[in-house]
C-alpha positions in Angstrom: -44.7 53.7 62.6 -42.9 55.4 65.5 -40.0 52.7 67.4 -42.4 53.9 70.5 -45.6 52.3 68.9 -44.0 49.4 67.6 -42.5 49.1 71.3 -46.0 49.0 72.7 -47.4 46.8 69.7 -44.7 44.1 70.3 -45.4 44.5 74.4 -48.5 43.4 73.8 -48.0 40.3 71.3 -45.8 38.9 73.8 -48.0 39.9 76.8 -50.5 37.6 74.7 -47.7 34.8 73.3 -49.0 32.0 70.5 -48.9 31.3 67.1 -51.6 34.5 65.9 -49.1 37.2 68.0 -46.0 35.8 66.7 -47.1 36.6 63.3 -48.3 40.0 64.3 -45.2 40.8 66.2 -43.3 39.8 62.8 -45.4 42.1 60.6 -44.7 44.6 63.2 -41.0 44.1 63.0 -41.2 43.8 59.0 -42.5 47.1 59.5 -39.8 48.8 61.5 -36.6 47.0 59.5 -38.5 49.0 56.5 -39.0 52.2 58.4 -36.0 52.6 61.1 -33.1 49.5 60.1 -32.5 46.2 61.2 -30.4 47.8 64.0 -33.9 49.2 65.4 -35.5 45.6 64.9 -32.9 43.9 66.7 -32.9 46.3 69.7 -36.6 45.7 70.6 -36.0 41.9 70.0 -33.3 42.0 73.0 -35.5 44.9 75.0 -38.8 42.8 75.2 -37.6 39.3 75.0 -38.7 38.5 71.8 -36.3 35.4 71.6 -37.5 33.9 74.9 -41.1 34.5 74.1 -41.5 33.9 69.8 -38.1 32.6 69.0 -36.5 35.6 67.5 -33.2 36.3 67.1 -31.3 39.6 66.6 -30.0 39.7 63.2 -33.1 37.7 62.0 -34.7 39.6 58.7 -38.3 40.4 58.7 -39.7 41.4 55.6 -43.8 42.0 54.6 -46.0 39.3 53.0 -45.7 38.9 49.5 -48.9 40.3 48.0 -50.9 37.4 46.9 -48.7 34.6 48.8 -49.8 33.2 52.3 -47.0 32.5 54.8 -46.7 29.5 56.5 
């Protein structure tokens, strides 16, 4: 996933806010951490607003879903 996709992704979760986007928004990030760095996830954290709107902090690891384990 490009950082410009994941930009507009994440724009949109928040645009949206809840429980159902935060969790989007945090596959989203688990997705660039694995692509681009944690570097790149905590730069669109600060850019959007992430901590304001779903409570995410820079430095905060997102990693994908275990495969046949449900988050809570």
């Amino acid at each position: 996933m490009t950082l410009e996709r994941a930009r507009e992704l994440l724009a949109r979760q928040a645009a949206f806010g809840g429980g159902y986007q935060r969790n989007g928004a945090r596959l989203v990030l688990a997705e660039v951490n694995r692509e681009h760095g944690q570097g790149a996830v905590d730069t669109l954290i600060r850019e959007l607003g992430l901590e304001a709107t779903f409570g995410f902090a820079p430095g905060t690891r997102f990693e994908p879903p275990k495969p046949g384990r449900r988050e809570t």
